[in-house]
C-alpha positions in Angstrom: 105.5 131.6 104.7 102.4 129.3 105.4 101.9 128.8 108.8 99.6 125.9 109.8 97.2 125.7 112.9 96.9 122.9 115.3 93.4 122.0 113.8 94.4 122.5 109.8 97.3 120.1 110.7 94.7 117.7 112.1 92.7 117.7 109.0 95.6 117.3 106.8 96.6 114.2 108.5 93.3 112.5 108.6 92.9 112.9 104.8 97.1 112.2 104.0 97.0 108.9 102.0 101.2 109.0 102.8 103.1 107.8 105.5 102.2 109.0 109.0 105.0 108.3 110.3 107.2 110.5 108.0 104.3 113.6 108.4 104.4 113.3 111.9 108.3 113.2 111.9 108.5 117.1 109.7 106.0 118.2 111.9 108.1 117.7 115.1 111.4 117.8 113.4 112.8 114.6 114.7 112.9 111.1 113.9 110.5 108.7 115.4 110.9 105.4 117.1 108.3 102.5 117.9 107.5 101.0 120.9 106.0 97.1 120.0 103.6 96.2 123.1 102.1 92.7 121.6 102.7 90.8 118.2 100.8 87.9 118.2 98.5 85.3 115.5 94.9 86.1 116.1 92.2 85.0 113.4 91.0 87.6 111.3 87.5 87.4 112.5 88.8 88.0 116.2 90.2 91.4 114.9 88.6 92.6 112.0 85.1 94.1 110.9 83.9 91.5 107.7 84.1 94.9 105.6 87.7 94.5 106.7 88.1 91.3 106.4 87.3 91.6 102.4 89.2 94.7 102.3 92.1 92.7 103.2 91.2 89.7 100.9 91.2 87.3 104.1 88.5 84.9 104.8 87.4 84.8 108.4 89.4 81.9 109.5 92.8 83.2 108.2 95.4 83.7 110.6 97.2 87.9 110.4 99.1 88.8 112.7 98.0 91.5 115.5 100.3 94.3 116.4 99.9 96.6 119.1 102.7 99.7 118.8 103.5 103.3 120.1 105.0 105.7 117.5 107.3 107.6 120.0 109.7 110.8 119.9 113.3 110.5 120.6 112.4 111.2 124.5 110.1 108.0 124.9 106.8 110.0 124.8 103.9 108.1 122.8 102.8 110.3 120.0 100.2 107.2 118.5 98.7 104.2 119.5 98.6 101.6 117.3 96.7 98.4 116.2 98.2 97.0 113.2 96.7 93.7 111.1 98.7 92.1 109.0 98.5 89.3 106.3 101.1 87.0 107.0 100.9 85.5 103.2 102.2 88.8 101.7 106.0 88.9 101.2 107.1 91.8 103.3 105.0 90.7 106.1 107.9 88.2 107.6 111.0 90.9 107.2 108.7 93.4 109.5 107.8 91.1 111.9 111.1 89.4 112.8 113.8 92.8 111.4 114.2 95.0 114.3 111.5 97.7 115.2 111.3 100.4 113.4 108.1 102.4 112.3 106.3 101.1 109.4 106.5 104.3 107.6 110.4 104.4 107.2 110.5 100.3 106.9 108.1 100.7 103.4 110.4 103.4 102.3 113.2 101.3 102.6 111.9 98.6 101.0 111.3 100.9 97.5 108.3 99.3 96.7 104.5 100.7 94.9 102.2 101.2 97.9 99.4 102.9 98.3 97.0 103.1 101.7 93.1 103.7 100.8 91.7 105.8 104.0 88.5 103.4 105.9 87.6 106.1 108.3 88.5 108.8 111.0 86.8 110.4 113.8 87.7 111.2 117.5 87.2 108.3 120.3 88.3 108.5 123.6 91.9 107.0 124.5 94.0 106.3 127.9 97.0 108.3 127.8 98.7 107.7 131.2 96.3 110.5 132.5 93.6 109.8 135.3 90.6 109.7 132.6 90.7 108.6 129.1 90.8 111.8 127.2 89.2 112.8 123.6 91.5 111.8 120.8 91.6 112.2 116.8 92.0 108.7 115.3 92.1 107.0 112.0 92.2 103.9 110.2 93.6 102.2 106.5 94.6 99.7 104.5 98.2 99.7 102.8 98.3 98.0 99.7 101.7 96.8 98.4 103.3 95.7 95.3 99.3 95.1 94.2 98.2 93.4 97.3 96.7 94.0 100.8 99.6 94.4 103.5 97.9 95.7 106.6 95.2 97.9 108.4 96.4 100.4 110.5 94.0 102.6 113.5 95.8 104.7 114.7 95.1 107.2 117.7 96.9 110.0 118.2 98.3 111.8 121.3 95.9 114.9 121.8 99.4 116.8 123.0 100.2 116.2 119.3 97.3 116.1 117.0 94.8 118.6 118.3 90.7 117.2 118.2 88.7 118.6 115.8 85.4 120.3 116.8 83.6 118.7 113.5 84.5 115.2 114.4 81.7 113.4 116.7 83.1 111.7 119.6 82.8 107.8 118.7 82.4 105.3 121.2 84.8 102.2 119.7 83.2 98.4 120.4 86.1 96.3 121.2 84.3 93.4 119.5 87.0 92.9 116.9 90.1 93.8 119.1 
């Protein structure tokens, strides 16, 4: 039986091109819920890097919507923070943002379509938790592409009581310019 350290699950979710949400769910053998803190229109330039931006296919006065979520566990606990960009143009961008909230993960398996998510980068970076200081964190960030076409770009930090920091990873200080 293969039996999996804190650290080699960290570095098989920072290079999983799949669903976090349904990794994260066999790892803690539950089903996962999300918490949606803000969904609002922002202009692409106010929230994304201009190597995102062209990732995305969106010009820098386009409109995407900004969402900032928790992926929780059945209990309420925040296992990732979330800040999600997506096109509005594509054509499951209106169903996820007015449906009721569930995870992105199990609302793309759902919906049965091709989608892929090309990995943009990972690292550690500090992150509030609820705890007196902000505490080391592993993050990473993507783009989903589906049925052909740019959906969204996800960063997503993740709950050091969950995903466990990697020693290889330099600690990033994150500009909120595009936030």
């Amino acid at each position: 039986m293969l039996s999996l350290t804190p650290q080699a699950f960290s570095r098989i979710l920072l290079r999983h091109d799949g669903s976090t949400t349904a990794l994260l769910a066999g790892l803690l053998d539950e089903p996962l819920g999300v918490r949606v803190l803000l969904q609002a229109q922002r202009s692409a330039t106010a929230v994304l890097s201009p190597e995102l931006q062209s990732r995305m296919a969106l010009s820098p006065d386009s409109a995407v919507i900004l969402r900032r979520s928790e992926l929780i566990r059945g209990n309420r606990a925040p296992i990732s923070s979330n800040k999600v960009v997506m096109n509005p143009a594509h054509p499951l961008v209106a169903e996820l943002t007015t449906g009721p909230d569930i995870p992105i993960g199990y609302f793309l398996n759902n919906q049965r379509v091709e989608q892929r998510r090309e990995l943009v980068d990972r690292g550690m970076r500090r992150h509030h938790w609820g705890y007196e200081r902000d505490v080391p964190s592993v993050w990473r960030s993507y783009v989903i592409f589906a049925q052909g076409k740019p959906l969204m770009h996800i960063e997503e930090v993740f709950h050091p009581d969950v995903v466990a920091g990697l020693p290889e990873l330099p600690l990033t200080e994150i500009s909120n310019e595009h936030d």
